[in-house]
N, C-alpha and C positions, 0 to 999 in steps of 0.2 A: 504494500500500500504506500504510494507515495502523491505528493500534493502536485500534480500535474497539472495547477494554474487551470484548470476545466471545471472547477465548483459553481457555487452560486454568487463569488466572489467576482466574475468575471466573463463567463457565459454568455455565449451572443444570444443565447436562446432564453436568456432572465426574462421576468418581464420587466417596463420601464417603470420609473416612477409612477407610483400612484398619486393620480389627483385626489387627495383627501381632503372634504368642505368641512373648514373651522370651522365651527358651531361655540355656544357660549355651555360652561359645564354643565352637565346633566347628572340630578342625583341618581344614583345606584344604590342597592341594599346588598350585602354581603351577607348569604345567610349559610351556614357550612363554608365549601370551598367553592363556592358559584356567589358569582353578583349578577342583579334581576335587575333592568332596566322597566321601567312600567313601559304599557303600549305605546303611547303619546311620544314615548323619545325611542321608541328599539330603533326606527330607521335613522334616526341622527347618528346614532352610534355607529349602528354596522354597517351603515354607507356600504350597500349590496353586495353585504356577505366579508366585508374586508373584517367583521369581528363577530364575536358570538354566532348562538345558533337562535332564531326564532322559535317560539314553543306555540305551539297549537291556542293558546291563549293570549296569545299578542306580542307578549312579556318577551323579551331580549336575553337567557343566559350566556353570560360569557365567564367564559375558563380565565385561572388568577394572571395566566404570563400574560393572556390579554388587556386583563385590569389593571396590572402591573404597568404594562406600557401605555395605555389612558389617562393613569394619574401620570406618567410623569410629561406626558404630551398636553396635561390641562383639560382633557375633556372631561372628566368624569371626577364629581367629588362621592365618596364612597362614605356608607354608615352601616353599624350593625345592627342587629336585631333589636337592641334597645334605642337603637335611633344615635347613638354619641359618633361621630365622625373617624375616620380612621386615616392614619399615615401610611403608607407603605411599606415602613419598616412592620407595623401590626398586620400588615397582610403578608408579607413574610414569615412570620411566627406562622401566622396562624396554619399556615401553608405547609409548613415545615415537618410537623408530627405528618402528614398526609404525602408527602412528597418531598425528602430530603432532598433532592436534587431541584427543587423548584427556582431556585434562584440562577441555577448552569442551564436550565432548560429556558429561561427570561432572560439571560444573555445571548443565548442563541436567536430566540423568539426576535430580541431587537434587534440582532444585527440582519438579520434574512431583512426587515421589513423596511430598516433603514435603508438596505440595497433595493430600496424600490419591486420586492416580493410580495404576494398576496400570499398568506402563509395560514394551513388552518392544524388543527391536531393532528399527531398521529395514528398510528394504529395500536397505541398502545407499549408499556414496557420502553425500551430505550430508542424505539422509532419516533420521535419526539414530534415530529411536525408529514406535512406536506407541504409542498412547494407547489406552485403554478407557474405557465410557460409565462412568456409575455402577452402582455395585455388582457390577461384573462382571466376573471374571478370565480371564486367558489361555487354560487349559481348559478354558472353557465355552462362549466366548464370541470373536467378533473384534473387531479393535479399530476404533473411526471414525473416527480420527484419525491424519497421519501429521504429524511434528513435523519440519520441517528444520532445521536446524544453522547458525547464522549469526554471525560477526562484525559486532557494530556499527559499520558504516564501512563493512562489507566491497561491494563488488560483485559483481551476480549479472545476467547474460547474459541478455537478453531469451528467448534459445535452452533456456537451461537455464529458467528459470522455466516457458517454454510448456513444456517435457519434464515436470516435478517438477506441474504442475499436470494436466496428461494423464494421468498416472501416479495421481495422486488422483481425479480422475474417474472412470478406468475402474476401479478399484477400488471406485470408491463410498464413498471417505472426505473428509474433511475437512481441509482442506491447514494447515498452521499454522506459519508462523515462530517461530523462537527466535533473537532478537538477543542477544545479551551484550556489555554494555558494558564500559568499559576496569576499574569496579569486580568487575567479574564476578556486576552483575546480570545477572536473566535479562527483558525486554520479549518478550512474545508478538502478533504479529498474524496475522490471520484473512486467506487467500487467496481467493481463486473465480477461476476460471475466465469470461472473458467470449469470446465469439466474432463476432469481427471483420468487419463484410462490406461491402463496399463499394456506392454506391448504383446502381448495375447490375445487380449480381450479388441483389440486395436487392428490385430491380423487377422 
C-alpha cells in the first residue's frame, strides 16, 4: 500500500466544491448520539442531502461528525434534552463512550468535505464514510468511493483488508485509506484488490 497521489486529495474524478447556502443558525436537539432538526429547518440544513438523513416525519437526523462540522461552520446551535446548550467539546464526551474513535472519524469527515466532497456514512465498522464522484449528491446519485478509517501506525489484519477490499469490489466502489497522523493530518491511499493464484492452480 503506498500513497500514489490518486486519493480524494487530488482526483480528477473528486467532485468540485460545493455550493453551500449560509443560512443564519438553526437550533438542533441532541438526544443520544443523533441531533433532530424540527421540519421547518431539515432542508436548511441538509441542502439536498449534503447532511443528515430525513425521517418519514419531516424531522432532519444527523450523525455527530456531521454536527460536529455544523457547529464549527456556525450553522447549527445545539441543546440537550433539558434544553441547556452544548459546546462541542460536550458533544465529544458525549460521543466518546459510543465511538472512541469519533473525533479520527471528524477529522476525516472535515477534511473529504473541505476538499469540496459530498460525503455520507459508511457501511459500518472502520468503513467510515462514502464518497461521491463530482458534482453529485447523495439523492441522486451513489457514491464510488468507500473511505476506511485508519490510524497512522495502526495495524490492519491481512483478514480484515481481504474482507474491506471484497466489500468494495462487490459493491463496485473504490477502496481508499484515510491514515491520520499523530498531527491529525489526514494521508489518503488508493487500494485494489489483487487475486492471488498459485502456479498450479494458474496452469
Amino acid at each position: 500500500m503506498s500513497d500514489d497521489g490518486d486519493g480524494p486529495s487530488n482526483r480528477a474524478d473528486s467532485i468540485s466544491e460545493t455550493d453551500e447556502v449560509t443560512v443564519a443558525p438553526v437550533d438542533v436537539r441532541l438526544i443520544g448520539n443523533k441531533a433532530y432538526a424540527e421540519r421547518e429547518n431539515a432542508e436548511k440544513i441538509s441542502q439536498g442531502g449534503l447532511y443528515g438523513t430525513l425521517l418519514e416525519d419531516g424531522r432532519l437526523e444527523i450523525d455527530l461528525v456531521e454536527l460536529l462540522l455544523l457547529m464549527e461552520r456556525g450553522r447549527v446551535h445545539v441543546y440537550d434534552e433539558r434544553g441547556s446548550q452544548l459546546e462541542t467539546r460536550d458533544i465529544v464526551q458525549r460521543g466518546y463512550s459510543n465511538n472512541p474513535s469519533l473525533w479520527i472519524h471528524y477529522l476525516v469527515y472535515r477534511d473529504l468535505r473541505s476538499r469540496g466532497y459530498a460525503v455520507r456514512q459508511g457501511l459500518g465498522g472502520r468503513i467510515g464514510f462514502r464518497v461521491y464522484a463530482r458534482g453529485e449528491r447523495p439523492r441522486t446519485a451513489s457514491a464510488n468511493q468507500l473511505v476506511y478509517v485508519l490510524r497512522d501506525g495502526e495495524p490492519i489484519s491481512l483478514q480484515d483488508l481481504d474482507s474491506v477490499t471484497r466489500i468494495a469490489s462487490e459493491s463496485r466502489k473504490k477502496l481508499v485509506f484515510a491514515l491520520i497522523d499523530q498531527n491529525g493530518e489526514v494521508n489518503y491511499y488508493r487500494v485494489a484488490q489483487i487475486e492471488l493464484m498459485n502456479k498450479e492452480s494458474a496452469s
